[in-house]
PLY file of the C-alpha trace (Angstrom):
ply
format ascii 1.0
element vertex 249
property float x
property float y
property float z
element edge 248
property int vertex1
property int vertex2
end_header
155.92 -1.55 -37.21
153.03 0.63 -35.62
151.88 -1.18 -32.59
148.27 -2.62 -32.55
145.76 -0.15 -31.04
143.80 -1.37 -27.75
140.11 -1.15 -28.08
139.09 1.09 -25.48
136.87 -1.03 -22.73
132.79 -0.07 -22.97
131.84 1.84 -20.38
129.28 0.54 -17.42
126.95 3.18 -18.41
127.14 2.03 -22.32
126.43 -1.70 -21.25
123.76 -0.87 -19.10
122.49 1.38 -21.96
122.68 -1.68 -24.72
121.27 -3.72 -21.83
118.13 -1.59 -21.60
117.56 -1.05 -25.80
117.70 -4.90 -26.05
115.14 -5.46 -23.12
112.96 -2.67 -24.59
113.15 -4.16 -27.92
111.91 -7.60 -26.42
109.39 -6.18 -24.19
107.44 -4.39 -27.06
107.90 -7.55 -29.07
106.50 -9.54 -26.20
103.69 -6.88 -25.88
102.37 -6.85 -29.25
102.31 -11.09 -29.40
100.00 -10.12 -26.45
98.08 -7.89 -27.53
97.43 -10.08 -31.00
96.62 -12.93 -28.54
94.10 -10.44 -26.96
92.59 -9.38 -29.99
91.55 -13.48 -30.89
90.32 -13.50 -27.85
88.12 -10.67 -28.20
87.34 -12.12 -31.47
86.01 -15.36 -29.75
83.96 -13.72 -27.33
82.22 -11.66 -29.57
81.53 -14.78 -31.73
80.35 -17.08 -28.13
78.22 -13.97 -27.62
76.15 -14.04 -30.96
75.96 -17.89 -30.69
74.19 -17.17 -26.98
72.16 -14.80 -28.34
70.93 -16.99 -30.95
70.10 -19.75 -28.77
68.35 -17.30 -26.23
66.17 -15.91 -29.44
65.59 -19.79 -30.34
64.27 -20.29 -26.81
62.18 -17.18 -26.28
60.16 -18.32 -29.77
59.91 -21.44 -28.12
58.67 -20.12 -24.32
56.31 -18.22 -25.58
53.27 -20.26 -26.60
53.99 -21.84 -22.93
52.99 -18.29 -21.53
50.11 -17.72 -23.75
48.83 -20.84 -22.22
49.54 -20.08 -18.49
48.00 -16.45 -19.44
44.99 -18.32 -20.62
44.97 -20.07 -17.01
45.69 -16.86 -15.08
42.84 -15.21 -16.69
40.23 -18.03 -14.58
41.81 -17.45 -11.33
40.55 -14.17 -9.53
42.90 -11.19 -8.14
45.71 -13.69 -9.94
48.00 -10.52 -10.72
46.97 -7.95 -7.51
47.89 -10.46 -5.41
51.33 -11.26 -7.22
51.79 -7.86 -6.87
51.07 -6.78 -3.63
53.25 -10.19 -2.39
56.32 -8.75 -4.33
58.94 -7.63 -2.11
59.81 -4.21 -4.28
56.55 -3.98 -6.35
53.50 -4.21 -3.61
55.30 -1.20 -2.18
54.10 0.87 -5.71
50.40 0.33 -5.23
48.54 2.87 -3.11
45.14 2.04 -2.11
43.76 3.90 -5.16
46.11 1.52 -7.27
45.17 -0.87 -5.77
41.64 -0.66 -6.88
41.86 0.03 -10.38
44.14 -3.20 -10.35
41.19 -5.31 -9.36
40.15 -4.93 -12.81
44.15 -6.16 -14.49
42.55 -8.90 -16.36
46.11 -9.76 -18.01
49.70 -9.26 -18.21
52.03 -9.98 -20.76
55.96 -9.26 -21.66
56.93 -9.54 -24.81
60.99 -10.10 -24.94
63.42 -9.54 -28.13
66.78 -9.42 -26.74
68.04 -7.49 -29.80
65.42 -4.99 -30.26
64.44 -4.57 -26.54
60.90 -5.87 -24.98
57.88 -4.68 -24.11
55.62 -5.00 -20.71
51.40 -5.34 -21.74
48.64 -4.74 -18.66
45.01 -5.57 -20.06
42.51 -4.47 -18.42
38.47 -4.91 -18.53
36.07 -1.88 -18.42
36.79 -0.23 -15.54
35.24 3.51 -14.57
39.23 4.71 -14.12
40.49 5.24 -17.39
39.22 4.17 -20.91
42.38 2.49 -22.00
41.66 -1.46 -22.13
45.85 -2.32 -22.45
49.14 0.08 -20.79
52.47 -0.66 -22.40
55.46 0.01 -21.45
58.48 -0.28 -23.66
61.75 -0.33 -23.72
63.76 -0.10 -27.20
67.52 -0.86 -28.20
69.07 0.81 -30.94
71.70 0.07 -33.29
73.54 3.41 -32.00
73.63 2.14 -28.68
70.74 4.31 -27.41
68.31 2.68 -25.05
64.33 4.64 -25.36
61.79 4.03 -23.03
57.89 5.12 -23.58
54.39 3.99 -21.80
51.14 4.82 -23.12
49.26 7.80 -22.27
46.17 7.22 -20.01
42.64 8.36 -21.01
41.76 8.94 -17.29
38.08 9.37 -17.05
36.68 12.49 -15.81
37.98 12.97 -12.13
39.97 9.72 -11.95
43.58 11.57 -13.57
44.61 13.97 -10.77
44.07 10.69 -7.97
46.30 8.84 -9.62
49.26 10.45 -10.84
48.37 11.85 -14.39
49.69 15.39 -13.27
53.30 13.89 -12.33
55.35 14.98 -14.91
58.33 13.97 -13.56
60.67 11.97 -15.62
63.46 9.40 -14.78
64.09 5.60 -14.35
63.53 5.35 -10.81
60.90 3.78 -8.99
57.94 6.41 -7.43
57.98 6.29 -4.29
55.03 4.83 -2.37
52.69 7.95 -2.17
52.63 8.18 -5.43
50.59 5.89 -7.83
52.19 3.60 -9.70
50.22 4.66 -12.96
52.89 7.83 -13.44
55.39 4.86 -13.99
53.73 4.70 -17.64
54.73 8.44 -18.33
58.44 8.19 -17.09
60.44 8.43 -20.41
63.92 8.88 -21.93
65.96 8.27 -24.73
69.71 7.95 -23.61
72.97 6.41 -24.37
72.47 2.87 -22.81
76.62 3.22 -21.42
75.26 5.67 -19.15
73.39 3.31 -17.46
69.77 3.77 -18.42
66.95 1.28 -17.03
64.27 1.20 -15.81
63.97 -0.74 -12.07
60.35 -1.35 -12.45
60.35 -2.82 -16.08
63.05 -5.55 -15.08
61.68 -6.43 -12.01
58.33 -7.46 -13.81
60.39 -8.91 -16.64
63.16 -10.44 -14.89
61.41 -11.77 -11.71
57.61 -11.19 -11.55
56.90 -12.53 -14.86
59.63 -15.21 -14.44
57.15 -17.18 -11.78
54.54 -14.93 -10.86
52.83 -18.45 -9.45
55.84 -18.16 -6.32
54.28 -14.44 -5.27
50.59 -15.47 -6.00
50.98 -18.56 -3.31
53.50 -16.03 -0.59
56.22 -18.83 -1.39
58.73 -15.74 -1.65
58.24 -14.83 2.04
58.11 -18.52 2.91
61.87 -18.63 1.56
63.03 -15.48 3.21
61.72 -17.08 6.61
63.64 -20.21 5.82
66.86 -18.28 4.90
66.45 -16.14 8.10
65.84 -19.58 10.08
69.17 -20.92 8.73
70.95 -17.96 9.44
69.58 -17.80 13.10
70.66 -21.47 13.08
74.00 -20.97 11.72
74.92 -17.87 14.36
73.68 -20.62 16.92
76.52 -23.15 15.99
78.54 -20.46 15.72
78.07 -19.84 18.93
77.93 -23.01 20.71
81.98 -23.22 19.19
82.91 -20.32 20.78
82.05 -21.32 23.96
83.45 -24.53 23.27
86.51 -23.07 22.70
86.14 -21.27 25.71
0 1
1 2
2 3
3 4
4 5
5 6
6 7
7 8
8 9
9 10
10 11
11 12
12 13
13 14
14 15
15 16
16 17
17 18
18 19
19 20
20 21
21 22
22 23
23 24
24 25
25 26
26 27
27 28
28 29
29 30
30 31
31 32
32 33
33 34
34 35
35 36
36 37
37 38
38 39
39 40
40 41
41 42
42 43
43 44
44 45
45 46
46 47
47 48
48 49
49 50
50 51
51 52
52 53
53 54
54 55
55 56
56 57
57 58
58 59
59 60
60 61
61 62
62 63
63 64
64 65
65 66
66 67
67 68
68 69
69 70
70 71
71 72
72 73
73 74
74 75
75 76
76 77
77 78
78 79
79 80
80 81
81 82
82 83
83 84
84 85
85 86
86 87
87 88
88 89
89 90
90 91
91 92
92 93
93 94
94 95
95 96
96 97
97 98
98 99
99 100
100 101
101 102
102 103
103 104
104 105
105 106
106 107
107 108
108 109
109 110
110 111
111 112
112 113
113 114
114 115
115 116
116 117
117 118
118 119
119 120
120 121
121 122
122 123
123 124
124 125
125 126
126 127
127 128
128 129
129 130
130 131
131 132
132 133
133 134
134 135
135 136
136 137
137 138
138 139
139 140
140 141
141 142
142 143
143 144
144 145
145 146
146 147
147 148
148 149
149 150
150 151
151 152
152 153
153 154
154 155
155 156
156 157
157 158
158 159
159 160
160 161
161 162
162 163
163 164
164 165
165 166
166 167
167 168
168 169
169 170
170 171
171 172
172 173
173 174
174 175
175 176
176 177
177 178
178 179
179 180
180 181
181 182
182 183
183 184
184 185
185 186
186 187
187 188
188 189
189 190
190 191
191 192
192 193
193 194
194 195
195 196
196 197
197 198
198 199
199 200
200 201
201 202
202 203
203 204
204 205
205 206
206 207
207 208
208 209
209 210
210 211
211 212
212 213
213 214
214 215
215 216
216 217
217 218
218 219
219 220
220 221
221 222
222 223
223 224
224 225
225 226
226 227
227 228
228 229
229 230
230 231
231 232
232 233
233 234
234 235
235 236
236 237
237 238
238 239
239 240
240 241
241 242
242 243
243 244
244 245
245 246
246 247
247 248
């Protein structure tokens, strides 16, 4: 009778070896659940996104007869949209004094806003002896290709009005001018870029996001009436500050 062969014992490298294939196994199983998990999600948000969008589209339809009839206001109150201007924090500081007069002639402004397609920024002006334009657009346009252009009109400067006020600046880019030069080159700064580099331009959303917002706040100085108050409470809160410390003391 042959004798019953001993299995040989596994070795501790072998277990650790099965050990590690059946963790491995588990993990990837546990990392695709994840990742189908992720993909719903994404799947969500893109669908919460469109249902935003929709109700921001719904809403801008809805806002905007309110501004035609605060334009219609505007247009009886004098200086209404130089002195918004000049009371802005970041756009008073784009209006040289030569700006500033052809500005006393900005009889409206308007922005026009389709969050799909982009939006556009209107300044109407009356017969002024600057430039024979009566309305400067600037406009900024969203593709479908995920390109981002932006264009402004080009200005009919009267005879001996274009070199004062910045038609010669051809220079091109999305930042602001700096204060010696007039804020009228801002209508020939273009591009045409892929928006995921980052393309804006600083001056377009501050008029769309802020001034035109409630251009009534920089019209009355309420803006710099806030920033006084939020300097007071700070002044006010380093005071308390204080006054523990030495309590502590």
């Amino acid at each position: 009778m042959v004798a019953d062969r001993a299995k040989k014992p596994k070795t501790a490298d072998k277990v650790a070896e099965e050990d590690t294939n059946h963790i491995d196994k588990e993990l990837l199983v546990s990392l695709e659940k994840l990742q189908d998990i992720q993909d719903e999600l994404e799947k969500v948000n893109e669908e919460a996104s469109e249902k935003v969008l929709e109700v921001e589209q719904k809403y801008n339809e809805i806002r905007r007869p309110v501004y035609v009839r605060r334009n219609e206001i505007i247009s009886s109150i004098p200086d209404f949209w130089i002195t918004a201007f000049l009371s802005h924090p970041s756009l008073g500081d784009l209006l040289n004094e030569e700006d500033q007069k052809i500005f006393k002639y900005l009889d409206a402004l308007d922005v026009e806003d389709d969050l799909k397609l982009g939006y556009s920024i209107t300044f109407k002006f009356k017969p002024n002896p600057f430039f024979e334009n009566t309305e400067l657009i600037k406009t900024i346009k969203f593709f479908n290709e995920g390109t981002t252009k932006i264009s402004g009109t080009n200005i009919n400067w009267k005879e001996g009005m274009g070199s004062a006020n910045g038609s010669n600046d051809e220079k091109k880019g999305n930042k602001r001018p700096p204060s010696n030069e007039s804020f009228f080159s801002w209508f020939s700064e273009t591009q045409q870029e892929d928006a995921g580099e980052g393309l804006h331009d600083e001056v377009a959303e501050i008029i769309k996001e802020d001034l035109w917002s409630n251009p009534i706040k920089y019209f009355n100085n309420e803006a710099d009436e806030e920033d006084s108050e939020e300097d007071e409470d700070d002044e006010e809160g380093d005071e308390g500050d204080d006054e523990e410390d030495d309590d502590e003391d």
